[in-house]
Residue frames as a rotation matrix with the C-alpha (Angstrom) as fourth column:
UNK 1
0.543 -0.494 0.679 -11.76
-0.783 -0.590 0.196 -38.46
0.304 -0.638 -0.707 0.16
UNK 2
0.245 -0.613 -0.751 -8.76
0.234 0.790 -0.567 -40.55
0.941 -0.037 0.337 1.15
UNK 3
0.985 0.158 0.069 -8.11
-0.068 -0.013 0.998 -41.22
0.158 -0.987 -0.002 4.65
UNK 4
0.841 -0.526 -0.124 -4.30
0.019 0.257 -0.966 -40.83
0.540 0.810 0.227 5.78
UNK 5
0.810 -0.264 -0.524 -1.33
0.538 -0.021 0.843 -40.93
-0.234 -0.964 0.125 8.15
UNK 6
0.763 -0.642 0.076 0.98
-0.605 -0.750 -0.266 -38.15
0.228 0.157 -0.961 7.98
UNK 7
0.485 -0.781 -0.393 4.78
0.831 0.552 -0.069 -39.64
0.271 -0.293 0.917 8.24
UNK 8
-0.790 -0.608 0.077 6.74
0.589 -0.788 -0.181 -35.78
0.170 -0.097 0.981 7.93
UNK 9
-0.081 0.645 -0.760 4.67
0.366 -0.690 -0.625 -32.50
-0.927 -0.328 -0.180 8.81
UNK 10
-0.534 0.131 0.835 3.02
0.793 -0.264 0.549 -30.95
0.293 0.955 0.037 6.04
UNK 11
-0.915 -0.014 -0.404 3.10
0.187 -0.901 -0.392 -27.12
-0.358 -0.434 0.827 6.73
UNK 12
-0.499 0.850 -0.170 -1.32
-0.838 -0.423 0.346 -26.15
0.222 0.315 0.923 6.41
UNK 13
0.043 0.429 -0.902 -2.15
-0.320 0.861 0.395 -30.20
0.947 0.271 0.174 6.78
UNK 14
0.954 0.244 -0.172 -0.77
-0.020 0.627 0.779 -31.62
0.298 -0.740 0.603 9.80
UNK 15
-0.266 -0.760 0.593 2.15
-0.908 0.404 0.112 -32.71
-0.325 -0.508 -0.798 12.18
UNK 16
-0.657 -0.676 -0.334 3.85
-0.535 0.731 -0.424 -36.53
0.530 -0.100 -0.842 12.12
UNK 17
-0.785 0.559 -0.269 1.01
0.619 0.675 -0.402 -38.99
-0.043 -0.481 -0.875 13.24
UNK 18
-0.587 0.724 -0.361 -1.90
-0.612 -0.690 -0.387 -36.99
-0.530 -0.006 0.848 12.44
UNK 19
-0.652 0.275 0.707 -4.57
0.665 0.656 0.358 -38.69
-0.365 0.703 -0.610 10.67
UNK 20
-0.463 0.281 -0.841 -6.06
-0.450 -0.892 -0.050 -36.55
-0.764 0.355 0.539 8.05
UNK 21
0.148 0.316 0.937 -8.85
0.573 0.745 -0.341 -36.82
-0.806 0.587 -0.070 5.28
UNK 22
-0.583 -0.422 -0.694 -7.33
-0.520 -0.463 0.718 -35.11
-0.624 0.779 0.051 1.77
UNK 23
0.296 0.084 -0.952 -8.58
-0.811 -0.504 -0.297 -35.63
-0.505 0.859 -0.081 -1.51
UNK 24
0.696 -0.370 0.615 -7.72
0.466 0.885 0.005 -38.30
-0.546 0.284 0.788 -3.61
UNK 25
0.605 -0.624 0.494 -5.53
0.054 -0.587 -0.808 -36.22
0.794 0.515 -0.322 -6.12
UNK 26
0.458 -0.645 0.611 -3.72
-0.791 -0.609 -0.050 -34.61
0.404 -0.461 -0.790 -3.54
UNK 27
0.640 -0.232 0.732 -2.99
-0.614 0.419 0.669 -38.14
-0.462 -0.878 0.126 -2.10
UNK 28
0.823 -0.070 0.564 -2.47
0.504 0.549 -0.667 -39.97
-0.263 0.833 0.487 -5.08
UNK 29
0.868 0.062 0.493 -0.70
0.394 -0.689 -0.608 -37.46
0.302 0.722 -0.623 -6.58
UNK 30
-0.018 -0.824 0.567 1.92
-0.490 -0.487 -0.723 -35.52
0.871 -0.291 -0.395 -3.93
UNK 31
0.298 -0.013 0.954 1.42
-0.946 -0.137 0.294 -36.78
0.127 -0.990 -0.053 -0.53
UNK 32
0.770 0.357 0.529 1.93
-0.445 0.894 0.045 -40.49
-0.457 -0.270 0.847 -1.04
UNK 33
0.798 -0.580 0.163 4.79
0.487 0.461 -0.742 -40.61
0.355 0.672 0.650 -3.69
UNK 34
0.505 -0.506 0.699 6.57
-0.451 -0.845 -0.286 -37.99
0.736 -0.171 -0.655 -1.57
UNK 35
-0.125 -0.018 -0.992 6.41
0.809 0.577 -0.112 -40.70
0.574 -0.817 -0.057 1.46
UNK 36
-0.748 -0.109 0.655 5.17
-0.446 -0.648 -0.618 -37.59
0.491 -0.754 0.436 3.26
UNK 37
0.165 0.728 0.666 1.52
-0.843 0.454 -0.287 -39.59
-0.511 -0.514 0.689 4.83
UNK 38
-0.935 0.026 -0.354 0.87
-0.050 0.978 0.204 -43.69
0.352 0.208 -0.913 4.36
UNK 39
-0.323 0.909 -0.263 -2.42
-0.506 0.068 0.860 -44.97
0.799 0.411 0.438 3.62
UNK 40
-0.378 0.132 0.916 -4.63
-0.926 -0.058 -0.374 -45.12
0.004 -0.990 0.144 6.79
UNK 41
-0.084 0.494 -0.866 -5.71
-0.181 0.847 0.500 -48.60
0.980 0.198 0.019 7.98
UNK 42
0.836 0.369 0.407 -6.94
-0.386 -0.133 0.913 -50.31
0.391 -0.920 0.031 11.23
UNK 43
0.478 -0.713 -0.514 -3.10
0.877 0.357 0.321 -51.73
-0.046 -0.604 0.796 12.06
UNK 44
-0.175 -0.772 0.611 -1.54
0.665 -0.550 -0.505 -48.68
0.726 0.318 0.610 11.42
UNK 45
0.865 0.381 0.326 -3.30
-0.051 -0.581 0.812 -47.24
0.499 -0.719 -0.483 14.46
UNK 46
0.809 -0.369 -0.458 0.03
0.561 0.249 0.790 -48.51
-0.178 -0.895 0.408 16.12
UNK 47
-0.546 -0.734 0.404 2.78
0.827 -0.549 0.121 -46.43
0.132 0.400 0.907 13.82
UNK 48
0.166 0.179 0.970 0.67
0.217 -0.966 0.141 -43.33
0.962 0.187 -0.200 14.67
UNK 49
0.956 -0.078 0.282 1.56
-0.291 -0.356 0.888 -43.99
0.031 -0.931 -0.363 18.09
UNK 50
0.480 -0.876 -0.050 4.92
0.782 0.402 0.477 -44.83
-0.398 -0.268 0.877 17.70
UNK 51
-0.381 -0.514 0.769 5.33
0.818 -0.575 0.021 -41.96
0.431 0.637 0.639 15.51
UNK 52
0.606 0.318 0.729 3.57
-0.208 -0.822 0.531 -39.31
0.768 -0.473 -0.431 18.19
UNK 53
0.848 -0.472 -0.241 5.85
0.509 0.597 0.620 -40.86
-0.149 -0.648 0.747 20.73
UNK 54
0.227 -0.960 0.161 8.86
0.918 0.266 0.295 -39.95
-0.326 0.081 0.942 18.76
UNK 55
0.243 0.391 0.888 7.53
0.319 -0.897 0.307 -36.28
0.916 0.208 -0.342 18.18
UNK 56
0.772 0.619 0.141 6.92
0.223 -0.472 0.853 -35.66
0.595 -0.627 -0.503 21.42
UNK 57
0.391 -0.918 -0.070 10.77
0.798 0.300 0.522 -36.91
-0.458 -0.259 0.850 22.33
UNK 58
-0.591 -0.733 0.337 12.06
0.805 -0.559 0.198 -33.98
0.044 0.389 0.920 19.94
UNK 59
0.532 0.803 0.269 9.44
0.623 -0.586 0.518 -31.65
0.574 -0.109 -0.812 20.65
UNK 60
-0.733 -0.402 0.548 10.20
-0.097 -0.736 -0.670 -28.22
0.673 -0.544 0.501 22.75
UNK 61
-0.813 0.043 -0.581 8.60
0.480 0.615 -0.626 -29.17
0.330 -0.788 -0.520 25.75
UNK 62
0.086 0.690 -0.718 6.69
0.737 -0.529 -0.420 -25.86
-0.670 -0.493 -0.554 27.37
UNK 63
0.551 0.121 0.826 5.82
0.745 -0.517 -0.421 -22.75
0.376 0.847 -0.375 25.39
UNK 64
0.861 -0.488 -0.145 8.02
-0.258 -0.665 0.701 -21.08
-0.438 -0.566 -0.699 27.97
UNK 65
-0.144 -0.952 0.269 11.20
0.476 0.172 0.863 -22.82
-0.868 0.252 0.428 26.76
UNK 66
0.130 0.168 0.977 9.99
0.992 -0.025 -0.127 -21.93
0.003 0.985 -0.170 22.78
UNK 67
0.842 0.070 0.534 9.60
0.249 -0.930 -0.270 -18.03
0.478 0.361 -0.801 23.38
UNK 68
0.137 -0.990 -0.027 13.23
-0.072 -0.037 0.997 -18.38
-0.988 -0.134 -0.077 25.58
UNK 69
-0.165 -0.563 0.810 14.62
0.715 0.497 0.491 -20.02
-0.679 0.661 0.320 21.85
UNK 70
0.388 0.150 0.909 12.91
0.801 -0.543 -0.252 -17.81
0.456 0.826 -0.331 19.73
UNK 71
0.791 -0.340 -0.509 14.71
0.099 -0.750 0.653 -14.51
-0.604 -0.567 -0.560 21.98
UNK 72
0.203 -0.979 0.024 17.92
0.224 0.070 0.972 -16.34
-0.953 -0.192 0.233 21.54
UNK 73
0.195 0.022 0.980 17.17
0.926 0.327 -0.192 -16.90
-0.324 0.945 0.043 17.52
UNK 74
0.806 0.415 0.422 16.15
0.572 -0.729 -0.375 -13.53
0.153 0.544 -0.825 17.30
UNK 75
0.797 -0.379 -0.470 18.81
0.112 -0.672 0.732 -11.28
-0.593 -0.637 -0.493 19.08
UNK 76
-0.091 -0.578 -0.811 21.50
-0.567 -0.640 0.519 -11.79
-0.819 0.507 -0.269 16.32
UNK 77
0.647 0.289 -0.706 21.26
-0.727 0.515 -0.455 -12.53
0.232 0.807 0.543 12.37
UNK 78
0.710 -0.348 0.612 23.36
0.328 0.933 0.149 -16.16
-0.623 0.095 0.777 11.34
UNK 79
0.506 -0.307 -0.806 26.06
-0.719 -0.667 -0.197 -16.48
-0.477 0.679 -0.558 9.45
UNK 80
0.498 -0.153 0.853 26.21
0.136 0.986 0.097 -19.33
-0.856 0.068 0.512 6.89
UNK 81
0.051 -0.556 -0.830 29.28
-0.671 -0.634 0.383 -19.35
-0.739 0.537 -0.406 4.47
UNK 82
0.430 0.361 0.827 28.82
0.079 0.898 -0.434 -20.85
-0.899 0.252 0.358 1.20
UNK 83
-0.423 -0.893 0.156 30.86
0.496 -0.084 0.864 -21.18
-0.758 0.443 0.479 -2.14
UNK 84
0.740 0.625 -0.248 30.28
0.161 -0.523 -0.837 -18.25
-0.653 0.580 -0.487 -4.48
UNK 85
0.158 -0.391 0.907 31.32
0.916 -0.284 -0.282 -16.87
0.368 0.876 0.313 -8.10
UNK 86
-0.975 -0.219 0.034 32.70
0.211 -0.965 -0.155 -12.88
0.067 -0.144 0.987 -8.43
UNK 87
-0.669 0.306 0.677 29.38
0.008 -0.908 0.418 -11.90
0.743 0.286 0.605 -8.65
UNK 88
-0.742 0.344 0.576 28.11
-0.591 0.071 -0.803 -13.24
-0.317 -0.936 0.151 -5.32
UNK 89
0.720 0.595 -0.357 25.56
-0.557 0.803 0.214 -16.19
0.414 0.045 0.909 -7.01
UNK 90
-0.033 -0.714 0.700 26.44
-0.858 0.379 0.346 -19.17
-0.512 -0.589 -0.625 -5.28
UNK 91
-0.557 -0.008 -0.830 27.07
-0.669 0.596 0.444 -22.48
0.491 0.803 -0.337 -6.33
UNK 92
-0.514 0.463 -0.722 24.00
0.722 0.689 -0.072 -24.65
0.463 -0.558 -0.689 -5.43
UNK 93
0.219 0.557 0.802 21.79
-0.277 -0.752 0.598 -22.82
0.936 -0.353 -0.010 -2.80
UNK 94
-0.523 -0.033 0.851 21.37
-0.746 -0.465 -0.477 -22.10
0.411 -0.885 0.219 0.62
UNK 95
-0.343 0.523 -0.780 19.90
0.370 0.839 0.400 -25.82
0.863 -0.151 -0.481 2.35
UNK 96
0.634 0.667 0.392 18.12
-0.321 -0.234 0.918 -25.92
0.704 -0.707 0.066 5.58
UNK 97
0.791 -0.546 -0.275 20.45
0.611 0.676 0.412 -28.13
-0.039 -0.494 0.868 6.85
UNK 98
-0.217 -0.969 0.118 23.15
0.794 -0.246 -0.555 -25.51
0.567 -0.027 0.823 6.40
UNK 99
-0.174 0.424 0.889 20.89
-0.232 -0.895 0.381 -23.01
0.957 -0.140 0.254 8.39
UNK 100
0.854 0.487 0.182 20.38
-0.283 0.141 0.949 -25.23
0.437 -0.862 0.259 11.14
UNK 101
0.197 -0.955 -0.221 24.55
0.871 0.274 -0.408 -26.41
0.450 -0.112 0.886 11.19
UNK 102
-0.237 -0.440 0.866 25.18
0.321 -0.877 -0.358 -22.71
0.917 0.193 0.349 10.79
UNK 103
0.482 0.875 0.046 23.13
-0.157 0.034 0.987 -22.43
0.862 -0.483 0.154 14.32
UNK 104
0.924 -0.323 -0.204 24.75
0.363 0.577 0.732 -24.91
-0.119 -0.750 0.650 16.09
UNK 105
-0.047 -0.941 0.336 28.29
0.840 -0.219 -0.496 -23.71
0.540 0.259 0.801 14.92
UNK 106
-0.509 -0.200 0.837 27.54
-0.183 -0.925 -0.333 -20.03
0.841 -0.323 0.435 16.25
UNK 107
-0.906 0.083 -0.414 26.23
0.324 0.766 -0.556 -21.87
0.271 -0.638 -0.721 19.67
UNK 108
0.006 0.903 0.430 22.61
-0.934 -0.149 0.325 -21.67
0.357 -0.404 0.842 19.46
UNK 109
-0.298 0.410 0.862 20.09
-0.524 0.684 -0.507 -23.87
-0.798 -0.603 0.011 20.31
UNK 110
-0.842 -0.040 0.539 19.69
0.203 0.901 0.383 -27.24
-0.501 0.432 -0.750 18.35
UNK 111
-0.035 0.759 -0.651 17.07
-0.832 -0.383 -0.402 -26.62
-0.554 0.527 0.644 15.29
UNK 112
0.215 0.364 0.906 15.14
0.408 0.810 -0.422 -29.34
-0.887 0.461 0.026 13.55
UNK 113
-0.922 -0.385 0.043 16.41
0.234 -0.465 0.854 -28.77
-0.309 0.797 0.519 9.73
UNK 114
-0.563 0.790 0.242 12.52
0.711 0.314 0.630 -29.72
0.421 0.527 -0.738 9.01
UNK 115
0.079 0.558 -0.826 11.24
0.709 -0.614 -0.347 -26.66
-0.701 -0.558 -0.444 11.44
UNK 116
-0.500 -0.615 -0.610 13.11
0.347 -0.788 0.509 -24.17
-0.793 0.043 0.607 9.06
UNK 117
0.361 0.798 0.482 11.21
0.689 0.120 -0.715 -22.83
-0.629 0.590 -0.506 6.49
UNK 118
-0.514 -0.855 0.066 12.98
0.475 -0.220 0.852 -21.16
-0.714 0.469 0.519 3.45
UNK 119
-0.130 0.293 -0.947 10.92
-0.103 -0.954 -0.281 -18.59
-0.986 0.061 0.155 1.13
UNK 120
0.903 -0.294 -0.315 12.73
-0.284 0.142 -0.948 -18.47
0.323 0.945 0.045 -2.09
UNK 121
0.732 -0.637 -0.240 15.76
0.680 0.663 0.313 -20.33
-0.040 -0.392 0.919 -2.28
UNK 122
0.711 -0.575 -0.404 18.89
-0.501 -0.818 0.282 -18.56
-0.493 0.002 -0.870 -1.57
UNK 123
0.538 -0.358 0.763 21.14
0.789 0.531 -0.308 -18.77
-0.295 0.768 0.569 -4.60
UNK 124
0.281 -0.605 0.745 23.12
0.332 -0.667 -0.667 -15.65
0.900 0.435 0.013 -4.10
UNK 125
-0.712 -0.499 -0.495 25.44
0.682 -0.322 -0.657 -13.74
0.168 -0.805 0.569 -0.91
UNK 126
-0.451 0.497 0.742 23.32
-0.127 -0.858 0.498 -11.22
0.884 0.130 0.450 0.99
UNK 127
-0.902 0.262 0.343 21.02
-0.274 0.265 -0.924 -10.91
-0.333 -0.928 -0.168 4.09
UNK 128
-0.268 0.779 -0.566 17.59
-0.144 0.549 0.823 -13.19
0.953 0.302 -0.035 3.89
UNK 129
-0.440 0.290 0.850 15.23
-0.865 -0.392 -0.315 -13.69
0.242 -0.873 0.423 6.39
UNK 130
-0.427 0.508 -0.748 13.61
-0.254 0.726 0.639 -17.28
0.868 0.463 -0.182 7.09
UNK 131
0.239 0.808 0.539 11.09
-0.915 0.001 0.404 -18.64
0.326 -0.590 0.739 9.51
UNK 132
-0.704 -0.555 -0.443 11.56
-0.372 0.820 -0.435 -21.05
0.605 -0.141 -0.784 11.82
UNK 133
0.495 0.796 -0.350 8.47
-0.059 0.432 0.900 -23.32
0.867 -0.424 0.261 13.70
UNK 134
-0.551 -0.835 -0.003 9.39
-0.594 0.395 -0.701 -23.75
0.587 -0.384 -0.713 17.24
UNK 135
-0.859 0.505 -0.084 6.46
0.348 0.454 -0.820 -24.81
-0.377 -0.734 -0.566 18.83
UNK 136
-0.419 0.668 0.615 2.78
0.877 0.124 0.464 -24.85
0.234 0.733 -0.638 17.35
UNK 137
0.711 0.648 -0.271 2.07
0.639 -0.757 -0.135 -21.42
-0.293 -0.077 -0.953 19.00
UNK 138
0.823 -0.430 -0.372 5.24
-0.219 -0.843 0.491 -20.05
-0.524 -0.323 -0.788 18.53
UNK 139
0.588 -0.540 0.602 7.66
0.767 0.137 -0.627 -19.26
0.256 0.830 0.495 15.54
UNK 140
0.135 -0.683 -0.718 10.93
0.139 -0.704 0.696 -17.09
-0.981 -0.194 0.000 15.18
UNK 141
0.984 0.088 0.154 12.02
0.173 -0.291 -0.941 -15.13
-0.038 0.953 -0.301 12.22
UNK 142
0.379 -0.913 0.151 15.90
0.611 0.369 0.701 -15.99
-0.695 -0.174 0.698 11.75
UNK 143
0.741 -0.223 -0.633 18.24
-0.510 -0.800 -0.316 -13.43
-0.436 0.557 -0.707 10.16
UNK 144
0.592 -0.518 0.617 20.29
0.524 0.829 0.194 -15.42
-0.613 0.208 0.762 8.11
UNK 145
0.460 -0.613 -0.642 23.67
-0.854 -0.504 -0.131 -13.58
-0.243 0.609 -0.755 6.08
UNK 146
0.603 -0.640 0.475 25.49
0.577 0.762 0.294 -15.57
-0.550 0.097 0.829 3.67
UNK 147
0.427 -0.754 -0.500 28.82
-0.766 -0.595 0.243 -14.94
-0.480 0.279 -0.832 2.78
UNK 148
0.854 -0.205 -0.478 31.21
-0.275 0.601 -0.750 -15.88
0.441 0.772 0.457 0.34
UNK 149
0.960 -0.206 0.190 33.61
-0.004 0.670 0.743 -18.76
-0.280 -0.714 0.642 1.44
């Protein structure tokens, strides 16, 4: 077993500053060449507190404010517009980062790109549905239409 610090959240594993014991494969292997966790040691106690620090700064504060966001999320679908062919495939896919733009553009509230969580990729015009972390008790399901640009 390999002893580790998370650096990005790994959705089933952990949040940013977590220390977690995985496998050796699984470290070796995906978690370590990804730069998603760094190998745990006794200085590195201080980057897990600089890096829960800087969580806690972008964090949603109370679980009251989260089920306010998730309302707003929910109440109408998105609408992100991306370049497509005649038959509605697009070129490229659907990013998080254009899901969380697409957000701010139709004045929600401000979404980590890294909360968003994306199914199957979207690689064609239609309506898609995608999940969206806002707080560890509390998630929204985002209606998300893309149109051709």
């Amino acid at each position: 077993m390999a002893k580790l610090i998370l650096t990005h959240e790994v959705t089933g594993l952990g949040e940013p500053g977590d220390v977690v014991e995985v496998k050796d494969g699984y470290a070796r292997n995906y978690l370590v060449p990804r730069k998603l966790a760094t190998p745990w040691s006794k200085g590195a106690e201080s980057q897990v507190t600089a890096i829960r620090k800087a969580r806690k700064a972008r964090e949603i504060a109370s679980l009251d404010d989260a089920k306010a966001i998730r309302d707003s999320l929910q109440s109408k679908p998105v609408v992100v517009p991306a370049k497509a062919g005649n038959a509605g495939r697009l070129f490229g896919a659907v990013t998080t980062a254009d899901i969380a733009s697409a957000v701010a553009a139709a004045e929600g509230p401000s979404i980590d790109k890294r909360k968003i969580e994306i199914g199957q990729p979207i690689k064609a015009t239609g309506d898609y549905t995608v999940s969206v972390r806002l707080h560890p008790e509390v998630s929204a399901t985002l209606a998300v239409k893309v149109v051709a640009a």
